[in-house]
MARTITI-925319 format. One record per residue (C-alpha): residue in one letter; residue number from 1; x, y, z. Coordinates in nm, 2 decimals. Example, Ala and Ser with C-alpha at 12.3 -4.5 7.8 and 13.67 -1.06 7.14 Angstrom:
2
  res    n       x       y       z
    a    1    1.23   -0.45    0.78
    s    2    1.37   -0.11    0.71
***
This chain:
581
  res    n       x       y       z
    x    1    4.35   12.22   15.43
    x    2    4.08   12.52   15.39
    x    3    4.38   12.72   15.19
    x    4    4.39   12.39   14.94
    x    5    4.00   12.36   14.94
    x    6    3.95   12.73   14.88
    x    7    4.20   12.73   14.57
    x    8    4.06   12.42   14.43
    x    9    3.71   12.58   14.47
    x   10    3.82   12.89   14.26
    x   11    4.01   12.67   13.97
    x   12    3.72   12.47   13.88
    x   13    3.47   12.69   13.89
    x   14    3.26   12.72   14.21
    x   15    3.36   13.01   14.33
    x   16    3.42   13.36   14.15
    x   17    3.74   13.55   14.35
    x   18    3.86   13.95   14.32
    x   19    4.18   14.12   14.45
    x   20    4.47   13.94   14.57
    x   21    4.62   13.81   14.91
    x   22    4.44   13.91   15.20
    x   23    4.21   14.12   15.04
    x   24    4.06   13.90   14.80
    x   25    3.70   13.78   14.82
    x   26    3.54   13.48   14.74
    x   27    3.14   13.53   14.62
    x   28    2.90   13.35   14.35
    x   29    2.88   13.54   14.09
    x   30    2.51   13.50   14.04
    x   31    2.47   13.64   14.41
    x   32    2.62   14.00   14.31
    x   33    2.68   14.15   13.97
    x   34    3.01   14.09   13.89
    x   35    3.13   14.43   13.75
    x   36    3.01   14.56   14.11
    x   37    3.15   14.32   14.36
    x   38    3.38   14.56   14.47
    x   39    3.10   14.82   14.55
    x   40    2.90   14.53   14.71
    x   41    3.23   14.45   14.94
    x   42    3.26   14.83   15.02
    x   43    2.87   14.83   15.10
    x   44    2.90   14.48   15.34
    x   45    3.17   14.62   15.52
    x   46    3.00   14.97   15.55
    x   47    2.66   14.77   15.75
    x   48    2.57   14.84   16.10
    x   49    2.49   14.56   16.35
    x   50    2.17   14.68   16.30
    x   51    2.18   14.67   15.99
    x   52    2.30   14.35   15.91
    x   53    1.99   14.20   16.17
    x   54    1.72   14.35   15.94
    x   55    1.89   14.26   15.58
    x   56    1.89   13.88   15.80
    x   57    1.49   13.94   15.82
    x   58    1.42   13.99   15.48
    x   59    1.68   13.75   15.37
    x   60    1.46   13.47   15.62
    x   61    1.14   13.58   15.48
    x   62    1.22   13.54   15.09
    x   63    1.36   13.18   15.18
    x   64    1.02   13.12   15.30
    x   65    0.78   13.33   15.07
    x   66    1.05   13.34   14.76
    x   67    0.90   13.68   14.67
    x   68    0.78   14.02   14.89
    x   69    0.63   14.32   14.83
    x   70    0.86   14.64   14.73
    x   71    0.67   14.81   15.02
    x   72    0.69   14.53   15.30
    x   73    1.09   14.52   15.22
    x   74    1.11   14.93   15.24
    x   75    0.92   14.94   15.57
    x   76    1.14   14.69   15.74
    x   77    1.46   14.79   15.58
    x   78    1.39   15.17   15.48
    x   79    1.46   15.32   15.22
    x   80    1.81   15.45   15.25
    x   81    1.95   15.08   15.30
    x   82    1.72   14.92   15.06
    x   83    1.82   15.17   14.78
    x   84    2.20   15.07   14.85
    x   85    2.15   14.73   14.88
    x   86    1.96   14.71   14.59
    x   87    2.19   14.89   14.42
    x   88    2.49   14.69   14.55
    x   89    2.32   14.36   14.33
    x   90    2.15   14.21   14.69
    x   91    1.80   14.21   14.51
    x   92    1.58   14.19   14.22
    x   93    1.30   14.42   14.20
    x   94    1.04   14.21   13.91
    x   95    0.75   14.45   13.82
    x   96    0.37   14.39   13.78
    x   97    0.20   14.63   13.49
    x   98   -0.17   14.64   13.45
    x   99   -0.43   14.80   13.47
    x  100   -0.43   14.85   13.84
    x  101   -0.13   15.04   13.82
    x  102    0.26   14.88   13.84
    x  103    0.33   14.66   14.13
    x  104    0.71   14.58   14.25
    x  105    0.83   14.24   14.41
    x  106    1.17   14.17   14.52
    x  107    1.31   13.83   14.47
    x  108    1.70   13.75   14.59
    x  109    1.93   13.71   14.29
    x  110    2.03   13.34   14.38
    x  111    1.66   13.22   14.40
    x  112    1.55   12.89   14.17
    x  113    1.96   12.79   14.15
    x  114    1.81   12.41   14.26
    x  115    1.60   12.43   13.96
    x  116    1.76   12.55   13.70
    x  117    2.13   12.66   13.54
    x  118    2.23   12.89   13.70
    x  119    2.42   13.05   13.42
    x  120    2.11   13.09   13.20
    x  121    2.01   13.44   13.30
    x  122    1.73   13.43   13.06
    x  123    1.53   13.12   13.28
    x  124    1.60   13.37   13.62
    x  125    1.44   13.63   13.51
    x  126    1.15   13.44   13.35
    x  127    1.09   13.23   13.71
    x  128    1.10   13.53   13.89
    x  129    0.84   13.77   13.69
    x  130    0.64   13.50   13.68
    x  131    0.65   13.47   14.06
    x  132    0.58   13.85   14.09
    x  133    0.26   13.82   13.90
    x  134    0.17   13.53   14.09
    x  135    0.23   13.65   14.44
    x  136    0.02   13.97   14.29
    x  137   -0.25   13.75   14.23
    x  138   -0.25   13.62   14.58
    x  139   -0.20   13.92   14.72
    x  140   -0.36   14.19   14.58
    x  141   -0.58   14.10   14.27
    x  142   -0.98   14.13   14.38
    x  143   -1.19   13.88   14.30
    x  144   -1.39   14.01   14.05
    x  145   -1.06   13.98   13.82
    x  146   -0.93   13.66   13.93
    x  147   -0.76   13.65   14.26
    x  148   -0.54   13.28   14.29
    x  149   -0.66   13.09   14.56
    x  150   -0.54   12.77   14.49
    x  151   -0.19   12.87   14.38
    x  152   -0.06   12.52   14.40
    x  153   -0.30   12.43   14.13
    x  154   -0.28   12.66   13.97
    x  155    0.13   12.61   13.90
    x  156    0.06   12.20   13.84
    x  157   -0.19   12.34   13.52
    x  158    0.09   12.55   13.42
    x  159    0.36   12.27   13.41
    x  160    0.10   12.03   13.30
    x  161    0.02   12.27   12.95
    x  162   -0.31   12.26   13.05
    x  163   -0.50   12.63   13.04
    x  164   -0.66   12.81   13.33
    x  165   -0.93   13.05   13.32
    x  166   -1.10   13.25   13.21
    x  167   -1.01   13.55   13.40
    x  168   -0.94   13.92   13.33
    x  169   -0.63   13.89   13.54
    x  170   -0.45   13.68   13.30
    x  171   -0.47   13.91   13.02
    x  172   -0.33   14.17   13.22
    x  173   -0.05   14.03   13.48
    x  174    0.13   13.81   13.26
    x  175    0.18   14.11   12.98
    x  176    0.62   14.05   12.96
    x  177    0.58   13.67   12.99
    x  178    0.33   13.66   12.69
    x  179    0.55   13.87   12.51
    x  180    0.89   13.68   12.60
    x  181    0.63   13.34   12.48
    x  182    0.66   13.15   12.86
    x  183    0.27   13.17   12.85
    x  184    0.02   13.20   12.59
    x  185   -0.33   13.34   12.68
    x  186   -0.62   13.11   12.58
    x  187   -0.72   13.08   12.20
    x  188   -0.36   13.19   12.11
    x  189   -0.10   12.96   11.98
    x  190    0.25   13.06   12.13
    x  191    0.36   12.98   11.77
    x  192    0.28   12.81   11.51
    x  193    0.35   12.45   11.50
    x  194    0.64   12.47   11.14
    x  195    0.83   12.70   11.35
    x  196    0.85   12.54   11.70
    x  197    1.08   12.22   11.80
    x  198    0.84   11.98   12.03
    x  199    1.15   11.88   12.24
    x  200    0.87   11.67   12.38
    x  201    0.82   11.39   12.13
    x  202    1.06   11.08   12.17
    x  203    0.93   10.98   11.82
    x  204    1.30   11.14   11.62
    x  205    1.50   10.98   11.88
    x  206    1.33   10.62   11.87
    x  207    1.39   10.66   11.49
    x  208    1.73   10.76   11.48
    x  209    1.77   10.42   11.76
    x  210    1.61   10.20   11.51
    x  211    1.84   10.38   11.23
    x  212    2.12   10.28   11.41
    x  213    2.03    9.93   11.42
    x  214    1.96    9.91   11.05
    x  215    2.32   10.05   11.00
    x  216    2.52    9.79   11.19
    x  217    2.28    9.55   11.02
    x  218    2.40    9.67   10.66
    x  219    2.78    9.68   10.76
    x  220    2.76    9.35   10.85
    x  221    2.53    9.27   10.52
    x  222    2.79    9.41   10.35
    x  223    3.01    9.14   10.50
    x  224    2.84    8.91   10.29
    x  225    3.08    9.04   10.02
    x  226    3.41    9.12   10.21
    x  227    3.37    8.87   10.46
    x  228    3.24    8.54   10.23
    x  229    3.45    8.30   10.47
    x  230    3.19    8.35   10.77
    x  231    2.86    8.47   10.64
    x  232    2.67    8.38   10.38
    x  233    2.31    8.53   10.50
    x  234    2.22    8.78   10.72
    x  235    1.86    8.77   10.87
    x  236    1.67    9.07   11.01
    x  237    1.40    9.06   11.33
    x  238    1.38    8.71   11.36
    x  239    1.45    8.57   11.68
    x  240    1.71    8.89   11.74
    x  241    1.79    9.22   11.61
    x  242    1.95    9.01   11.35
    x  243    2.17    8.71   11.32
    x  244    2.40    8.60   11.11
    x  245    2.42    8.23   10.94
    x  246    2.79    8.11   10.86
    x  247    2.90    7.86   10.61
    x  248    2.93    7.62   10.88
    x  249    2.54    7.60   10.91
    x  250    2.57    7.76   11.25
    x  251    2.49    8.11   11.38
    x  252    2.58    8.44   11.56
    x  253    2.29    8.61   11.76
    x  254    2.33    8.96   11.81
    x  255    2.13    9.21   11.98
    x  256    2.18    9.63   11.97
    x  257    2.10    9.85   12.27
    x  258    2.15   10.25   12.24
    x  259    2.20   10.51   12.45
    x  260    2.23   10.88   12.45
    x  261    2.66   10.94   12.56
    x  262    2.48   11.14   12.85
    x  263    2.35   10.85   13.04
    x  264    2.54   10.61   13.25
    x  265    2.74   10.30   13.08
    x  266    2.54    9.98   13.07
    x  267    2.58    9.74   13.40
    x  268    2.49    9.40   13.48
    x  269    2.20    9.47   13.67
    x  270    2.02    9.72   13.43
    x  271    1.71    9.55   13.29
    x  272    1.79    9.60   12.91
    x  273    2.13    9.36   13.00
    x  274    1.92    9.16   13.20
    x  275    1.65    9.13   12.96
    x  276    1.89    9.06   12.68
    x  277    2.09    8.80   12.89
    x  278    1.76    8.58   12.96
    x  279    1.68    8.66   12.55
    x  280    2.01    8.48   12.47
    x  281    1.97    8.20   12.67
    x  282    1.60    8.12   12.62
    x  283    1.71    8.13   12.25
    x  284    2.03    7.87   12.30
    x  285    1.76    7.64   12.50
    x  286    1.55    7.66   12.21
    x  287    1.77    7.59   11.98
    x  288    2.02    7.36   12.12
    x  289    2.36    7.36   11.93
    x  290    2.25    7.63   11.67
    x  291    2.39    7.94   11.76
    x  292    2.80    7.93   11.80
    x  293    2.81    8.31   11.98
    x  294    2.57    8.54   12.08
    x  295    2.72    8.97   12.05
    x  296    2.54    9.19   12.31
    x  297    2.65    9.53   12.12
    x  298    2.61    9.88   12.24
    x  299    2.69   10.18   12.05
    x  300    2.76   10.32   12.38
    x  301    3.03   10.12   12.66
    x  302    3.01    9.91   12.99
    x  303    3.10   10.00   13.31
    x  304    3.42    9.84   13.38
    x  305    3.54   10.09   13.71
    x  306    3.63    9.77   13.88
    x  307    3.63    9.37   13.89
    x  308    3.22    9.35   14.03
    x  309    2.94    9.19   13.97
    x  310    2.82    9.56   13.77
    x  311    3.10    9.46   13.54
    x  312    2.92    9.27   13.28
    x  313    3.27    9.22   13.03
    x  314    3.49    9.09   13.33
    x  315    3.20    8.86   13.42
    x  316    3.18    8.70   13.03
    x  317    3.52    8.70   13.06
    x  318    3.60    8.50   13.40
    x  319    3.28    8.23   13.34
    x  320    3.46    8.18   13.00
    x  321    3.79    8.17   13.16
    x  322    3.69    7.88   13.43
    x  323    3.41    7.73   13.20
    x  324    3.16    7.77   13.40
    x  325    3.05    7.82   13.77
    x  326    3.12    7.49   13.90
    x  327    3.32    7.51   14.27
    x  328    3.21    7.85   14.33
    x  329    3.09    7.99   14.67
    x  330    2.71    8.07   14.70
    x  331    2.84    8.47   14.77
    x  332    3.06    8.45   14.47
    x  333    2.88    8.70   14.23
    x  334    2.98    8.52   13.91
    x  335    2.73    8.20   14.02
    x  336    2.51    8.50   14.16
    x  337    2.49    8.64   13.89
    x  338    2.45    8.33   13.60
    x  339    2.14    8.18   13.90
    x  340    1.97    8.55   13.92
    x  341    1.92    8.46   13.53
    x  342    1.84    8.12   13.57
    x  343    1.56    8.17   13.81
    x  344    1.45    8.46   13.60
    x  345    1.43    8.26   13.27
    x  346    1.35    7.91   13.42
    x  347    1.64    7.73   13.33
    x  348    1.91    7.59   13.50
    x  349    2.24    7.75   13.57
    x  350    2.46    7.50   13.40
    x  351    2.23    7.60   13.06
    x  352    2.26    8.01   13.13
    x  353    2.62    7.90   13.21
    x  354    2.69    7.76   12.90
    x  355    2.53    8.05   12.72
    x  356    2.74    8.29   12.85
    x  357    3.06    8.13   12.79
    x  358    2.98    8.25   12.43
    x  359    2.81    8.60   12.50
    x  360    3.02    8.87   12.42
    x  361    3.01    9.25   12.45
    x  362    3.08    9.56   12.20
    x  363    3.06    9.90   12.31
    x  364    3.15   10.09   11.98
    x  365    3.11   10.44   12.18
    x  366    2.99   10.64   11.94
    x  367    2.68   10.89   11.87
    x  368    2.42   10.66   11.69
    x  369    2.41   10.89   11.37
    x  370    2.77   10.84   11.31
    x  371    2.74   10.52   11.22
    x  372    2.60   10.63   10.85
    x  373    2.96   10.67   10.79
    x  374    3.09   10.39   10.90
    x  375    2.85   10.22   10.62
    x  376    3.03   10.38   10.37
    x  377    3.38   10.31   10.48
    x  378    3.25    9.95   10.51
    x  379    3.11    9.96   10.14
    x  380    3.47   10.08   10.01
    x  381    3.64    9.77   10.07
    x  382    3.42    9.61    9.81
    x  383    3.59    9.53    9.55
    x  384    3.53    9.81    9.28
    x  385    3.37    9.99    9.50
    x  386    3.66   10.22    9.56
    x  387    3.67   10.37    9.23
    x  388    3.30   10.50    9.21
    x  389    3.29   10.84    9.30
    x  390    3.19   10.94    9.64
    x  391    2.78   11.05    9.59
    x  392    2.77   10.72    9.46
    x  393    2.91   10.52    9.71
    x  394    2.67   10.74    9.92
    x  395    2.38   10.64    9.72
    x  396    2.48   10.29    9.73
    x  397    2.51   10.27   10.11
    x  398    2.19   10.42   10.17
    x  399    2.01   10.16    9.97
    x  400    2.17    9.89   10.14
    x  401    2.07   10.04   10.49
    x  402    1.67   10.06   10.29
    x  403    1.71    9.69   10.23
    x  404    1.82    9.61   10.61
    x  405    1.50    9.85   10.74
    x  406    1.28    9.66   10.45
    x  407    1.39    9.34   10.59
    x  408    1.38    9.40   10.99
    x  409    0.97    9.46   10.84
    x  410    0.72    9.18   10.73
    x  411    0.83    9.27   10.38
    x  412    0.75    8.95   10.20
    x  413    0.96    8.81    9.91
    x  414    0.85    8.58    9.67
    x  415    0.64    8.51    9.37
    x  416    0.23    8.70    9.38
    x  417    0.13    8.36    9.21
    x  418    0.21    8.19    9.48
    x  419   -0.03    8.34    9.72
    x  420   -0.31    8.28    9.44
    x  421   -0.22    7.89    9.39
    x  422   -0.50    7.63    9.44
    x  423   -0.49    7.35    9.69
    x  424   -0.19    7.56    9.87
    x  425   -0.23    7.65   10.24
    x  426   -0.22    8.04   10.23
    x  427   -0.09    8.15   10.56
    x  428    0.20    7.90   10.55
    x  429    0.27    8.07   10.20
    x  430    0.24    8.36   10.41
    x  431    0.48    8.30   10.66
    x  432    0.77    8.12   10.41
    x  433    0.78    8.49   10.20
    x  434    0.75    8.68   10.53
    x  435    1.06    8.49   10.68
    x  436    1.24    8.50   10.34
    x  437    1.16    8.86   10.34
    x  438    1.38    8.90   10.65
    x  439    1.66    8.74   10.46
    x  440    1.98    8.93   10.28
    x  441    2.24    8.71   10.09
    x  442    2.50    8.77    9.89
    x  443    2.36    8.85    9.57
    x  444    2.12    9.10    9.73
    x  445    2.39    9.31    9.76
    x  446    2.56    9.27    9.51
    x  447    2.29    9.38    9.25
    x  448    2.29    9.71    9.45
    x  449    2.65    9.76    9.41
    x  450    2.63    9.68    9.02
    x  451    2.28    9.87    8.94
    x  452    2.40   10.18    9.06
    x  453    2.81   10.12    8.89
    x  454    2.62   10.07    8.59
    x  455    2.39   10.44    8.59
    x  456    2.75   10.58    8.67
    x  457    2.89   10.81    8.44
    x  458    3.26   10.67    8.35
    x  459    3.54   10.92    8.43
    x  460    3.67   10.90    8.03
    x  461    3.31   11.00    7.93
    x  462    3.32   11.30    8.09
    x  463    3.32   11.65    7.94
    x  464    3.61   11.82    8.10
    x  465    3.53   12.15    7.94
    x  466    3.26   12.15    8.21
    x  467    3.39   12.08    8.54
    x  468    3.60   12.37    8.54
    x  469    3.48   12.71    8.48
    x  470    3.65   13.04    8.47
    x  471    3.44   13.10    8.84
    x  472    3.57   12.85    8.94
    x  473    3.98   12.96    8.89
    x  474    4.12   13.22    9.16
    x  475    4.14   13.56    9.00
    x  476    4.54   13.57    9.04
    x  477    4.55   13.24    8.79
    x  478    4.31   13.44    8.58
    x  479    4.50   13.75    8.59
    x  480    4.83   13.50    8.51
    x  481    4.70   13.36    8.20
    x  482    4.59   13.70    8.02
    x  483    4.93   13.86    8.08
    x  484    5.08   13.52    7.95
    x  485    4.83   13.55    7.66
    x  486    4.97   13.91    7.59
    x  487    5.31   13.79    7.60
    x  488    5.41   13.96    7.94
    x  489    5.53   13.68    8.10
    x  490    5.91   13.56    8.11
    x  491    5.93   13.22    7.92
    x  492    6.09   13.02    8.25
    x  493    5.79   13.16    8.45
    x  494    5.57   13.06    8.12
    x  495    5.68   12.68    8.15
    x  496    5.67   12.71    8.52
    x  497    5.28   12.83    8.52
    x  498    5.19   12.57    8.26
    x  499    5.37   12.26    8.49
    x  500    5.16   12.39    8.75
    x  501    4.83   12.42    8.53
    x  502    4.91   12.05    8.45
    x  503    5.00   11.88    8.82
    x  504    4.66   12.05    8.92
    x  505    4.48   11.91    8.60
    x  506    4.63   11.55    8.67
    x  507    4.53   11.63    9.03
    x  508    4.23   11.71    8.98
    x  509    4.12   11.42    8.77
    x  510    4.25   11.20    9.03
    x  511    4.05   11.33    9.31
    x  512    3.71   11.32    9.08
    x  513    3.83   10.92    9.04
    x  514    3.84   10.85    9.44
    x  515    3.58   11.15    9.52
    x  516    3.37   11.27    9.26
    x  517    3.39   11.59    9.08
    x  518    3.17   11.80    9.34
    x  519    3.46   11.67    9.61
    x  520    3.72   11.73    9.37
    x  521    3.61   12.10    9.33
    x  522    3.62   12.12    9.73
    x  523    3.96   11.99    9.79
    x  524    4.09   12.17    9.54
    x  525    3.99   12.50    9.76
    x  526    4.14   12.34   10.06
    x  527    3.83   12.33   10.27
    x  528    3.81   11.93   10.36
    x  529    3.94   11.94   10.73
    x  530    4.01   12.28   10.74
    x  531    4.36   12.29   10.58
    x  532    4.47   12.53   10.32
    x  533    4.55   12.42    9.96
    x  534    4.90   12.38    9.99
    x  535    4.86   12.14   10.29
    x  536    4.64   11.94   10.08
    x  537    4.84   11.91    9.79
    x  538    5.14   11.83   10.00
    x  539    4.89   11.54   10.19
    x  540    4.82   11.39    9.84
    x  541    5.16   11.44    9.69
    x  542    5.27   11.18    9.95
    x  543    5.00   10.94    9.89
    x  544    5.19   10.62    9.80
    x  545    5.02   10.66    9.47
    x  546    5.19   10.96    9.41
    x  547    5.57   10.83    9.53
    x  548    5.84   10.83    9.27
    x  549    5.64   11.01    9.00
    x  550    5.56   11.38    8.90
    x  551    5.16   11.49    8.94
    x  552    5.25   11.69    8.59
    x  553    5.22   11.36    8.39
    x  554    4.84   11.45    8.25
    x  555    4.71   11.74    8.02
    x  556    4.37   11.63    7.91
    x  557    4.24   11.98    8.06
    x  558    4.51   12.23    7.91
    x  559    4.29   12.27    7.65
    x  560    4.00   12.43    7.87
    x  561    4.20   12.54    8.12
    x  562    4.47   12.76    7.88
    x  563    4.19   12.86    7.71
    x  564    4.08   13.16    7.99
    x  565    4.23   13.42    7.85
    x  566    3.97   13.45    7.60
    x  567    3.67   13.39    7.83
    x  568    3.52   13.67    8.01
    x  569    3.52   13.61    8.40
    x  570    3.23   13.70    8.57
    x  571    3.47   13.86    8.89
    x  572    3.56   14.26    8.88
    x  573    3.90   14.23    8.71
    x  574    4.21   14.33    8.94
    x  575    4.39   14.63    8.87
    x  576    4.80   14.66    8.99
    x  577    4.86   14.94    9.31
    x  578    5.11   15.15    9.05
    x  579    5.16   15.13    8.67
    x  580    5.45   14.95    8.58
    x  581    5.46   15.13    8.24
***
């Protein structure tokens, strides 16, 4: 069993190992440097009884003090075995420069592992020099310079941001932390604020959350269009996140929570399900036969380890399932679970029962700024859509996500006039182009779609003499069509160059149709996903658009294109290895 443990230890990571059979040795390779574990082995085995009892004093006192002085260490170890030890990788010597003079500490190489990574060098040495200078300013520093008597405070200013001071010793001890930016000494900015990422402020990620929202609000505005059969309005912050009104007259209810993929999944009995839960059912009990289903969505996932009451899916699943709680045990944790709501919301569990018969759950696992994209695959299946070129369709989908933020505000919609009308009561006015404000239909959408299809610049309008330049041709092609122009090309290779010129003119045209012509120009040099140029052209040859005829059916760009030879290129012409003369 301890040969099993001890190889598992050194596959996965938590123990570093050199030599081989009996002579290998396991060690952390923070404890020792690694190039010198063999030294450090030699050096281990080479310690006296003796010896080994004073390296166990010093070791006991730094678990206690976490720093001593170079001098206290000597005296108990001497200098002979403290050289070689420190030598060997047992000890870090951090040193205090002012103007007293310099002042050594030693520190053990594993200290402040519980506190940090211990893989981030950087942070060790930082903790440590700045425990030398404190344990200076304990130990040594006079009063008249600043001598720490309070070093507990002292540390909960530090970590607080708050200053402390004045004192001469702070300009002096602290000298390599200044200058490495862990402190900054008072009336001096560590830097300045347009070149220092406050990884403090919550304010980007609370956006980017609330971004998130607005996007799976616009994909399913976009429904409106692709989806006609169940939705004709979509309605933003009002009552939910947003809900969505089917032909039917009824509704779906549908509430987003996010979370960073570095949390834990969502279980029953966290307070933003809980929360949500009770938010359903209130709403059902308020408005009784309204809503038809009511989508608890996540862009991150549920735990679902096992059939428990943590499992919030198998629960909606099994009350739907039965229909309800009727028959079940007071311990069973589905009527557990649908009375801890009841008594929470002040309803009665038959109503939260009913509720959550129609609650689902969608964990889309996924970053929330992925989801941009998903908007614009959404907007593709619009009719039309599909043959704008891709900026556009990117333009498009952001001012549908716009309209979705615009209407999760108290944007109001509606005619000025109406707010200036005699004999009119002004706050219900108010209210009516407030609510209708938080409403997206159909045509909302599609006057987007059309306004920005109209300012597009058809593909037959465009002046193919300008999307390719001779920059913009490898130098070999270049290089090709002179010696063609000077007649020094066989006439099969001649008709074989220009069926190529023409399959990549045709190809190119048809990429600027389904990408746009700044796209085009990157497929064409094979840099979309990382694949070379003939992988691409092989993809697109077997697009089903492409099946059963030749991409050399279009020449609209010979013209330009042939052209080259009498267009200077702005590359260094390429010269052959040998004359062929």
């Amino acid at each position: 069993m301890q040969r099993i443990f001890s190889a598992r230890s050194q596959e996965i990571g938590f123990v570093d190992s050199e030599g081989e059979g009996a002579d290998r040795l396991l060690f952390n390779g923070n404890l020792f440097r690694r190039n010198g574990v063999a030294k450090s082995k030699l050096i281990l085995e080479s310690l006296k009884s003796a010896e080994k009892t004073l390296v166990a004093d010093v070791a006991d006192r730094l678990s206690r003090t976490g720093c001593l002085d170079v001098a206290t260490v000597r005296a108990i170890l001497g200098d002979a075995l403290f050289d070689k030890l420190r030598a060997a990788g047992f000890y870090d010597v951090n040193t205090v420069s002012n103007d007293q003079g310099n002042h050594s500490y030693v520190t053990a190489p594993a200290a402040f592992h519980k506190f940090v990574n211990p893989f981030v060098d950087d942070a060790f040495d930082m903790a440590k020099a700045l425990v030398a200078a404190l344990s200076y300013g304990i130990t040594r520093s006079s009063a008249g310079r600043g001598r720490i008597m309070m070093p507990a405070v002292l540390i909960g200013k530090l970590v607080s941001g708050r200053e402390i001071g004045p004192a001469t010793a702070i300009g002096e001890d602290y000298r390599v932390l200044e200058l490495k930016r862990v402190i900054a000494p008072p009336g001096h900015a560590m830097t300045a604020p347009d070149t220092e990422l406050d990884k403090t402020d919550p304010g980007d990620d609370v956006a980017a959350r609330f971004d998130f929202q607005h996007c799976y609000a616009a994909i399913n505005a976009i429904r409106l269009i692709t989806d006609e059969a169940n939705v004709t309005e979509v309605i933003c912050e009002n009552h939910e996140d947003f809900i969505i009104k089917q032909p039917t007259g009824r509704f779906v209810g549908t509430q987003i929570k996010t979370r960073t993929h570095s949390m834990p999944p969502f279980k029953t009995n966290d307070a933003q399900v809980t929360k949500g839960l009770k938010r359903f059912c209130l709403l059902d009990g308020k408005f009784p036969g309204a809503f038809d289903t009511f989508d608890f969505t996540t862009n991150h996932f549920f735990w679902e380890d096992e059939e428990s009451k943590n499992n919030l899916p198998w629960l909606l699943r099994a009350m739907r399932e039965r229909g309800g709680i009727k028959g079940l045990s007071g311990k069973n944790p589905l009527r557990q679970f649908v009375e801890d709501i009841a008594a929470e919301a002040g309803l009665k569990p038959a109503e939260v029962a009913a509720t959550l018969q129609k609650t689902t759950t969608r964990g889309h696992q996924m970053a929330v700024g992925h989801i941009r994209g998903a908007v614009r695959d959404a907007l593709a299946e619009c009719p039309g859509v599909n043959e704008m070129p891709l900026a556009t369709v990117a333009q498009v989908a952001n001012a549908i996500i716009d309209l979705t933020r615009a209407a999760s505000t108290k944007t109001m919609k509606g005619p000025i006039t109406d707010l200036f009308a005699p004999g009119t009561d002004l706050a219900q006015v108010i209210d009516d182009q407030v609510l209708a404000g938080k409403k997206i239909c159909r045509a909302d959408i599609q006057v987007i779609i059309d306004t920005f299809k109209a300012s597009s610049t058809p593909y037959q309008d465009v002046d193919l003499t300008t999307l390719i330049t001779p920059a913009d041709v490898p130098t070999n092609l270049v290089r090709a069509m002179r010696k063609l122009a000077r007649g020094e090309v066989e006439s099969g290779r001649v008709t074989n160059i220009e069926d190529r010129i023409r399959s990549f003119e045709f190809l190119f045209i048809e990429w600027s149709k389904k990408h746009g012509a700044e796209e085009a120009l990157t497929l064409g040099q094979g840099r979309r996903s990382g694949r070379s140029d003939v992988a691409v052209l092989d993809a697109e040859r077997r697009d089903p658009r492409h099946q059963g005829r030749e991409l050399a059916a279009h020449g609209r760009m010979a013209q330009p294109l042939l052209a080259l030879p009498s267009v200077q290129s702005n590359r260094p012409e390429e010269r052959p290895l040998q004359s062929t003369s």
